[in-house]
VODREN-461384 format. One line per 5 residues: number of its first residue (from 0); their letters; for each residue x, y, z of C-alpha. Coordinates in steps of 0.1 Angstrom, whole numbers, plus 5000, padded with zeros to 4 digits. Layout:
// residues N
NUM> A> X/Y/Z; ...
// end
This chain:
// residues 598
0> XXXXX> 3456/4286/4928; 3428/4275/4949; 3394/4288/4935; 3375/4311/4959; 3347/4304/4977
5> XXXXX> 3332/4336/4965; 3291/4338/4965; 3289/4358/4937; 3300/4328/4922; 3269/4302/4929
10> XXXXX> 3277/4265/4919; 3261/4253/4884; 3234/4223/4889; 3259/4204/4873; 3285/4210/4892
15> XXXXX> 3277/4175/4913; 3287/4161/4879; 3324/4179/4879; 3356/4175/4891; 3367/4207/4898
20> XXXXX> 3405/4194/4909; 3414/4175/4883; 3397/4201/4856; 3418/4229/4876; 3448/4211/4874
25> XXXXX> 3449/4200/4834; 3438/4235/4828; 3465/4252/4848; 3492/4227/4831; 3478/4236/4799
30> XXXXX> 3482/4276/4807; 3518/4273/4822; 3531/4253/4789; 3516/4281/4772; 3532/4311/4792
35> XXXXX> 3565/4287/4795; 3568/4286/4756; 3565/4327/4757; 3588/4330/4780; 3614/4303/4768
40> XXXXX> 3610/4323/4731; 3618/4357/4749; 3648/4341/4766; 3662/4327/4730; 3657/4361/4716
45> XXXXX> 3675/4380/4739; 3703/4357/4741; 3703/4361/4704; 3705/4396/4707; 3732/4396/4735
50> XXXXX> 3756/4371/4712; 3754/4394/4680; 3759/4427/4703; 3793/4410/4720; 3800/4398/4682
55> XXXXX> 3800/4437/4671; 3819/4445/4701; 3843/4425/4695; 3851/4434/4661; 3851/4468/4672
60> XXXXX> 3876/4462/4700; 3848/4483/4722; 3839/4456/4746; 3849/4440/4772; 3868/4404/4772
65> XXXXX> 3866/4382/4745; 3857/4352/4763; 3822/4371/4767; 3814/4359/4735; 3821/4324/4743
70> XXXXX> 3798/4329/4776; 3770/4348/4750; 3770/4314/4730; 3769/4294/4759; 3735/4310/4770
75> XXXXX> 3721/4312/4735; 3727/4272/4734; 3707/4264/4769; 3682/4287/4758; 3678/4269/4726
80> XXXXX> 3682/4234/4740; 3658/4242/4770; 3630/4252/4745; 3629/4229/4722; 3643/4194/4745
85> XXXXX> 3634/4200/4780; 3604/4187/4794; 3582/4211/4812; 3577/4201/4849; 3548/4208/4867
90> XXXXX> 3537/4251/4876; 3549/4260/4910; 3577/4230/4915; 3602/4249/4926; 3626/4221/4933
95> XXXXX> 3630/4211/4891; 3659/4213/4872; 3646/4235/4846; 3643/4264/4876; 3684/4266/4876
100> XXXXX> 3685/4259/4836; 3663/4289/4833; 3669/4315/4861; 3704/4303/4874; 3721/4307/4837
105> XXXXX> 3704/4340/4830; 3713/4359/4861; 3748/4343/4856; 3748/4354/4823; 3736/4387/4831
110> XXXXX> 3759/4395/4859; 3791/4386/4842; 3780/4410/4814; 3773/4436/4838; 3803/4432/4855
115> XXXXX> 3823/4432/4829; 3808/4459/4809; 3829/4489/4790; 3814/4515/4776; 3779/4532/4785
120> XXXXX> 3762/4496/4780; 3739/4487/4816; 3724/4455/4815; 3706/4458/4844; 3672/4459/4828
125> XXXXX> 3679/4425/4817; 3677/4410/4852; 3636/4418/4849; 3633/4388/4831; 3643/4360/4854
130> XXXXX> 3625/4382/4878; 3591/4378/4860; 3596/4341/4851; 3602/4328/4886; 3571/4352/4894
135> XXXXX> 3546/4342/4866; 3552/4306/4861; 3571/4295/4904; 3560/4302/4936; 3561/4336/4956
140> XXXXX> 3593/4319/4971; 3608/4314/4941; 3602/4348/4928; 3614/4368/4959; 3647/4347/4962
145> XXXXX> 3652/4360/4923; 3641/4395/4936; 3669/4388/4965; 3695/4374/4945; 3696/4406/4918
150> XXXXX> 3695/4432/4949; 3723/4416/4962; 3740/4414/4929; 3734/4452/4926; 3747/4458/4955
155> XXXXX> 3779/4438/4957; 3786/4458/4924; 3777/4492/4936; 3801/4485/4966; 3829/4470/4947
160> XXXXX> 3834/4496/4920; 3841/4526/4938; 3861/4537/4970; 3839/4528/5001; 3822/4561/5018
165> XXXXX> 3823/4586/4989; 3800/4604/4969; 3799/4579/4942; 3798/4549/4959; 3762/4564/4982
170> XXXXX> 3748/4572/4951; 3754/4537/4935; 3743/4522/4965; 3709/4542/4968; 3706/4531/4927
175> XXXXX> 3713/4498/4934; 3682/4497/4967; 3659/4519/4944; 3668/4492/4918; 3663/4459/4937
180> XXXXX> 3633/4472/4954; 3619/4476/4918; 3628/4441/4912; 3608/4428/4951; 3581/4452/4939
185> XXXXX> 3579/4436/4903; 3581/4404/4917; 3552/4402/4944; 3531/4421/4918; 3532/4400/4889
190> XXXXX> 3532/4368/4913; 3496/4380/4926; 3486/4391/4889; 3496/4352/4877; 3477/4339/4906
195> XXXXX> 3443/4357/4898; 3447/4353/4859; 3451/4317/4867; 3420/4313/4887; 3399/4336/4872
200> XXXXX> 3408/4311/4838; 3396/4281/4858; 3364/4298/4865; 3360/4310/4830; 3367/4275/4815
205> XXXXX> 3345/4260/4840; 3319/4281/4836; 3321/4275/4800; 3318/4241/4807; 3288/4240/4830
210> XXXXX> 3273/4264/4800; 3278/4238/4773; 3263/4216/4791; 3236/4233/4801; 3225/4241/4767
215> XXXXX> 3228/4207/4752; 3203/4196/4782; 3180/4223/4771; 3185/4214/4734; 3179/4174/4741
220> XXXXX> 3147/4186/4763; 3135/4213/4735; 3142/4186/4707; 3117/4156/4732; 3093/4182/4740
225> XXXXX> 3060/4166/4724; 3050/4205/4722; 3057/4227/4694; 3086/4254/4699; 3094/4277/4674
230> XXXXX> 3115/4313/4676; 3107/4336/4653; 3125/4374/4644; 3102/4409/4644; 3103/4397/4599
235> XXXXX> 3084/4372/4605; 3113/4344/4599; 3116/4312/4618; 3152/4311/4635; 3150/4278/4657
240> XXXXX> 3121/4248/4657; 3120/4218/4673; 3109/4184/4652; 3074/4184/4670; 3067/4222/4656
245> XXXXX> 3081/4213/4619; 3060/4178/4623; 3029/4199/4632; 3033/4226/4608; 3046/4207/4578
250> XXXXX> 3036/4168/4584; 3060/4139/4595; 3082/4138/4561; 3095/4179/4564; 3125/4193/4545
255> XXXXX> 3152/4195/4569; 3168/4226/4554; 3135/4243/4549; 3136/4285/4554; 3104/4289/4569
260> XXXXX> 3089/4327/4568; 3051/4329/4585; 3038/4353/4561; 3051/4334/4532; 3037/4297/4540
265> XXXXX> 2998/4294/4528; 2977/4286/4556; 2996/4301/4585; 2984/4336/4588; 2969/4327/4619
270> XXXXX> 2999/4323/4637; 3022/4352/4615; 2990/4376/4627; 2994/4364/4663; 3032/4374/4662
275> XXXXX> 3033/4403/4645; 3009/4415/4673; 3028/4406/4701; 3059/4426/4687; 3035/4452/4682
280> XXXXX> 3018/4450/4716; 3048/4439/4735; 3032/4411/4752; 3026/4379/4755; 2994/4366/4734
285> XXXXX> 2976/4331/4734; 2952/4323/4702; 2939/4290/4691; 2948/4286/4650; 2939/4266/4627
290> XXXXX> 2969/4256/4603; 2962/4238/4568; 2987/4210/4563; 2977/4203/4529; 2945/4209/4509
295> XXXXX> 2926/4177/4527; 2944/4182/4561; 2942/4208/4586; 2946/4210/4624; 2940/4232/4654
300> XXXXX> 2966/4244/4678; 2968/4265/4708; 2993/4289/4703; 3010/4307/4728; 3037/4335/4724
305> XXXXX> 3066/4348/4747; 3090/4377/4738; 3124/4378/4752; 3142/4406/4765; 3159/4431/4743
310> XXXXX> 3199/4431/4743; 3210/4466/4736; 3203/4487/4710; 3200/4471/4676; 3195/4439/4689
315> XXXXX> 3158/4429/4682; 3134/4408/4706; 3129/4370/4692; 3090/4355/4702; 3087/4322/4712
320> XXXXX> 3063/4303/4699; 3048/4272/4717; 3018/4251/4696; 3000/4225/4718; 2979/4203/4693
325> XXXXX> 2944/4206/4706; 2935/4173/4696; 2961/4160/4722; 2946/4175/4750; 2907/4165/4739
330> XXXXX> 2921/4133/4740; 2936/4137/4776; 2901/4149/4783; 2883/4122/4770; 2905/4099/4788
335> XXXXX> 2896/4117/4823; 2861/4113/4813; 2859/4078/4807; 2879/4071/4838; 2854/4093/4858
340> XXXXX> 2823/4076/4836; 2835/4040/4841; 2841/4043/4881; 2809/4058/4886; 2794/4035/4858
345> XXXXX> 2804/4011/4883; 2789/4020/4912; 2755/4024/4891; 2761/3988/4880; 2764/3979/4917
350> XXXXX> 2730/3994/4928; 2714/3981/4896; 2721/3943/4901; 2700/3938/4933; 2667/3957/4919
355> XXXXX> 2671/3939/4886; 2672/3902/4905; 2644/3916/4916; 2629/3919/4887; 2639/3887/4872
360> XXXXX> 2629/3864/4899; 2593/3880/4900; 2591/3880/4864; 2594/3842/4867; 2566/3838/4891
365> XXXXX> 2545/3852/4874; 2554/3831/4840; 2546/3802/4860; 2513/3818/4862; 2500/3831/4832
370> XXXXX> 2487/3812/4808; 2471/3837/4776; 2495/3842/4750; 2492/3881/4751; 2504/3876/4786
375> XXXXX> 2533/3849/4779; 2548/3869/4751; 2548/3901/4777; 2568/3882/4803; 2592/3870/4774
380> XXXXX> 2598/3905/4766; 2606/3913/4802; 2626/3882/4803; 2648/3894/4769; 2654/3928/4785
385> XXXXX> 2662/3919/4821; 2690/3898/4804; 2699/3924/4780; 2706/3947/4814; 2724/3917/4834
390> XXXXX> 2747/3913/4804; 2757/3953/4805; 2759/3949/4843; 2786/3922/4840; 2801/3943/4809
395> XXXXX> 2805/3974/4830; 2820/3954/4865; 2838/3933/4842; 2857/3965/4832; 2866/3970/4873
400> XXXXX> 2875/3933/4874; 2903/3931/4847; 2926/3961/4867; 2957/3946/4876; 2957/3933/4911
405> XXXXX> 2986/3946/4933; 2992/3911/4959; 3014/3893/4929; 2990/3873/4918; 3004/3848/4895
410> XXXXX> 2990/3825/4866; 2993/3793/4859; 3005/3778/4829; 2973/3768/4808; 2974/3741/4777
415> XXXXX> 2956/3766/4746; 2944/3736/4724; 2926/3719/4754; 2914/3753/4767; 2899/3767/4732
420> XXXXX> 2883/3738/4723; 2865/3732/4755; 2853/3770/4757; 2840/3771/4722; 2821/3738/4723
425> XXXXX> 2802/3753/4752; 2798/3784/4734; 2786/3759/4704; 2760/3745/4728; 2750/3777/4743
430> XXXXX> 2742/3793/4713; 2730/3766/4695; 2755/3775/4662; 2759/3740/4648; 2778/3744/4612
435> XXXXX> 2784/3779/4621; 2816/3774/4642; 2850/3758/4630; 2876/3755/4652; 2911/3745/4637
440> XXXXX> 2937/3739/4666; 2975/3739/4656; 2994/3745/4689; 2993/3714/4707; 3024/3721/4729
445> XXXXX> 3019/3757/4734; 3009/3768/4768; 3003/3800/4778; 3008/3825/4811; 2965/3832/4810
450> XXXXX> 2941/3827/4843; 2912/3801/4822; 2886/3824/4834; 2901/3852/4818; 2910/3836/4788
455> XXXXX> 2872/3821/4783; 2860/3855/4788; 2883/3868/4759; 2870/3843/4735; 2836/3842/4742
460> XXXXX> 2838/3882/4736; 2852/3879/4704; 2832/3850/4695; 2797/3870/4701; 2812/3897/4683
465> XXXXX> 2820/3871/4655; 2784/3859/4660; 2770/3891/4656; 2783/3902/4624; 2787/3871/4604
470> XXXXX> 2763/3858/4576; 2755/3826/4593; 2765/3801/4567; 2786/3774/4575; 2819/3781/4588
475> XXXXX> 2810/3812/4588; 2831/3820/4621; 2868/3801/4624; 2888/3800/4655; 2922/3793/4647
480> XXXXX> 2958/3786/4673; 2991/3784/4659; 3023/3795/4668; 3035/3828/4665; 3075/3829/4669
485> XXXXX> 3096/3812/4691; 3077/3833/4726; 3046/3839/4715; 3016/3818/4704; 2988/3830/4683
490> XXXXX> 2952/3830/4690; 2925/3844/4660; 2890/3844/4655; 2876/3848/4621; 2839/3856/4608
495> XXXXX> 2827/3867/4566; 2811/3897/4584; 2814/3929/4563; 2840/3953/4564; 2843/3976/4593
500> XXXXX> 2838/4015/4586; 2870/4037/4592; 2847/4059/4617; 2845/4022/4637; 2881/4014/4633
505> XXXXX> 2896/4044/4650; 2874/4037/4681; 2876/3999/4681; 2886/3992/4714; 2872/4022/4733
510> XXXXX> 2850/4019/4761; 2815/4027/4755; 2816/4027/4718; 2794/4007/4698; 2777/4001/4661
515> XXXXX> 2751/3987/4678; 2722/4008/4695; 2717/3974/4718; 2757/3969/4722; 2775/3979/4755
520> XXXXX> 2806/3992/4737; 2825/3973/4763; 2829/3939/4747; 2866/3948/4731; 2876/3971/4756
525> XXXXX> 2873/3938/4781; 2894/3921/4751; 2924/3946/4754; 2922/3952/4789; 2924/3916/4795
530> XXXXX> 2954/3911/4771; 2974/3941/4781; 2971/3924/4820; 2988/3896/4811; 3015/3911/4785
535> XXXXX> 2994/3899/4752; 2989/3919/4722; 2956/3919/4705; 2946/3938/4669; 2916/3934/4640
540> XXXXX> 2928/3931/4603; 2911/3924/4572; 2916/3890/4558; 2911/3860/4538; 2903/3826/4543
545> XXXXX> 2892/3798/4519; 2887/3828/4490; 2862/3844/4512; 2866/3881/4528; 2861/3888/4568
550> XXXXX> 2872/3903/4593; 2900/3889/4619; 2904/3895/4652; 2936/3881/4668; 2956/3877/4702
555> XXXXX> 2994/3872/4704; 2999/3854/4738; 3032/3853/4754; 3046/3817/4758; 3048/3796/4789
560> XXXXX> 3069/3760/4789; 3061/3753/4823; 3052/3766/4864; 3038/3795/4871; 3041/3828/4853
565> XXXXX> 3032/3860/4870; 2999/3875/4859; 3012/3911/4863; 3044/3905/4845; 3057/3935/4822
570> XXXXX> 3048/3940/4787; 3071/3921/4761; 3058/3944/4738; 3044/3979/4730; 3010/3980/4733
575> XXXXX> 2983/4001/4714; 2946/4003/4703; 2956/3987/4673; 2986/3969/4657; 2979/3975/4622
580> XXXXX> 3019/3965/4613; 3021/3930/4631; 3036/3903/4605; 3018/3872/4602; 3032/3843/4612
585> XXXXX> 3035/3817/4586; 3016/3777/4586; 3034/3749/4580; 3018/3723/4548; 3005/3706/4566
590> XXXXX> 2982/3735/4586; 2950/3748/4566; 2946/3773/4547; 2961/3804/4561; 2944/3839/4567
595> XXX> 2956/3864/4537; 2960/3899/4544; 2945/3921/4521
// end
């Protein structure tokens, strides 16, 4: 029962993934304990029958010996016994037991009583069933030795119940060939007709198989798709979608067992028009819609539609639907343009840095010699501005600089207490902030996997955008460590500045956005780059400290306790523009006051 090797018959993509033997083999056990049981049934039924026909006989004194009753019994008991108490054995084992339990007894049985006969009773017919069992459930050996063994039966008969050489005894012999030849022909036939119902199972039941699995891959890949699919009848009813369509079309918290009809749902007659006229065009058709979630919410899609193929008559086309959310691919966009604007932004920044030294250095000559005030305050201005262009020149390379580096550079593990407070008391002298600035260290153990010069960049970013939105009263601006969980230490930097608008939140950390005409836009874009290189996470809430309202910007840096920690490590955590869901870690009594969220 070897399957065939037949073209017509190409291997499944999955079929690297199946064991074709050991499938073949439980499935053909399977379907000769099936056809065994038949047969075993048939067996019990016609030694049933045989038993109450030599019971009649016998009362009728019409038979032949009595003792055929006894042998009747006899077979009805191993029938009986070897259906309901003998094991099956394996299809094709010709050397079993249950071979001369089956076969051997009937054509026994079936002999004597066709030996013995009286009367116009033939029992020959009764010979086909050993015949068919040893050819539908053995071998073809098996099945032409049965085949063999009634011809010979037939004959031996035919020649030992008339006179040798006379008309009777030719014509029982050419019965008994005619007969037996039946029996060979019988035999090879329903042996080959097994054989190909056998394989042709396997391949069905593999096939079957290969197709389950195929369609659970293309449900798990229809169900991950993060585009819309949705398969819709010529009455404008939805059949199948996938939870990206129903979260487009109907928000994130959609009934499960909703019946959704196009026509019927307000605010989708865009995309019921666009499939009533591709059933009525017969074509594909591509449209961008605009659906209405609710009264305040509405959203544009491209929608594309595909018609499959008709299946006979009475069998209707479906359309496909497939709904790509257009503000997905503007945002794909807009990422493709900032990546093109910030390299060449670069290699502007390059070829601006040598003409504005320039600049600068001849700016200071000639400070050194003017003297009018007119004059003084113009060089100032020059002065102001050629710093004003440095510092968006650094901004913009400083962008290039914080990409991850690809030699395995690795980072030393840096004390944060020490490290905080000497950057911001150089930012305090800098900018001259006295009163301004607290600084409120509670990590003295922590270390942390940062390079210092990246990590003094990060503050001093946050702390001019502190600096820039605060009121200027004292501590007015708070930098505060702490620890943040058993990994993780946490770094924030507070100011009383007002609250952000919700047009500034959504593009906080953007490149190139600012609220400020005079403002890079790259400050916090540094910020996150800087943190997602090293596996921190950093985020903006609104809090509260010492019963005043500001604004909180704050870094959750992964742990070190000692040597060196790879700067390119991977991220403990999922990153994100913003992490509006962190939990606060909580101060001990003896820490401050800590920062409420609102």
């Amino acid at each position: 029962m070897a399957q065939d090797h037949n073209p017509s018959f190409a291997p499944s993509w999955f079929s690297t993934f199946e064991d074709h033997g050991s499938l073949g083999r439980e499935q053909r056990r399977h379907a000769f304990e099936r056809l065994w049981r038949a047969f075993m049934r048939a067996r019990a039924f016609i030694a049933a029958v045989l038993l109450a026909l030599q019971v009649f006989e016998l009362l009728n004194h019409s038979g032949g010996p009595n003792w055929l009753v006894l042998v009747s019994a006899l077979h009805l008991t191993a029938a009986l016994a070897v259906m309901f108490w003998w094991p099956v054995d394996n299809p094709g084992k010709a050397g079993g037991l249950q071979w001369p339990l089956t076969i051997g007894v009937d054509l026994l049985v079936f002999a004597l009583l066709q030996f013995f006969q009286q009367g116009g009773l033939n029992y020959t017919p009764l010979f086909a069933l050993p015949v068919l069992l040893a050819a539908v459930l053995g071998s073809m050996t098996l099945a032409l030795a049965t085949a063999a063994s009634v011809t010979l039966f037939l004959l031996g008969e035919a020649a030992a119940s008339a006179a040798l050489l006379s008309e009777v005894s030719a014509s029982r012999f050419l019965q008994a060939g005619l007969t037996g030849t039946g029996f060979f022909i019988i035999a090879l036939l329903a042996n080959q007709l097994a054989v190909r119902l056998a394989r042709e199972e396997v391949l069905a039941q593999s096939s079957q198989a290969a197709a389950r699995a195929q369609a659970q891959v293309n449900e798990l890949v229809i169900e991950s798709l993060s585009e819309g699919v949705l398969v819709v009848d010529p009455h404008g009813v939805v059949r199948n979608a996938n939870p990206a369509a129903k979260s487009m079309l109907m928000g994130e918290h959609y009934p499960h067992a909703a019946k959704l009809l196009l026509s019927a749902r307000h605010g989708w007659e865009g995309l019921s028009h666009l499939v009533n006229e591709s059933f009525a065009l017969g074509q594909p058709m591509q449209s961008e819609v605009r659906i209405d979630i609710d009264e305040f919410t509405s959203h544009r899609f491209f929608a594309r539609t595909r018609l499959t193929r008709t299946q006979g008559e009475g069998h209707a086309a479906l359309c496909v639907l497939f709904l790509e959310d257009l503000r997905e691919v503007e945002a794909r966009v807009r990422t493709e343009k900032l990546a093109s604007m910030g390299r060449m932004s670069a290699a502007v920044a390059h070829e601006i840095r040598n003409p504005l030294s320039a600049i600068t250095q001849a700016n200071a000559l000639l400070d050194e010699e003017v003297v009018e005030p007119g004059q003084k305050r113009l060089t100032r201005m020059i002065e102001q501005n050629a710093q004003r262009l440095s510092r968006i020149v650094d901004d913009i390379l400083n962008v290039a600089r914080v990409q991850p580096h690809q030699d395995g550079a690795y980072a030393a593990a840096l004390p944060l207490d020490p490290t905080v407070r000497q950057i911001t008391h150089e930012w305090n002298r800098q900018n001259q902030v006295q009163g301004i600035l607290g600084v409120h260290l509670h990590a003295p153990q922590a270390h942390v996997g940062f390079d210092p010069e990246h990590l003094r960049r990060l503050l001093i970013n946050l702390l001019d955008n502190a600096l820039r939105h605060a009121s200027g009263k004292p501590s007015s601006i708070r930098v505060i460590t702490q620890p943040g969980g058993t990994d993780r230490v946490r770094l924030s930097v507070w100011s009383d500045g007002a609250p952000l608008e919700a047009s500034v939140l959504r593009h906080l950390f953007e490149p190139f956005f600012s609220s400020e005409s005079r403002s890079s836009g790259l400050g916090l874009y540094i910020c996150r780059e800087l943190c997602e290189r090293y596996g921190a996470q950093i985020a903006y809430q609104r809090s509260r400290l010492d019963q005043r309202e500001g604004n909180e910007f704050f870094v959750l840096l992964p742990g070190a306790t000692a040597g060196n920690l790879p700067a390119q490590q991977s991220l403990a955590y999922p990153m994100g523009d913003s992490v509006p869901g962190l939990t606060r870690p909580g101060l001990s009594q003896a820490d401050p006051p800590s920062l409420s969220t609102l």
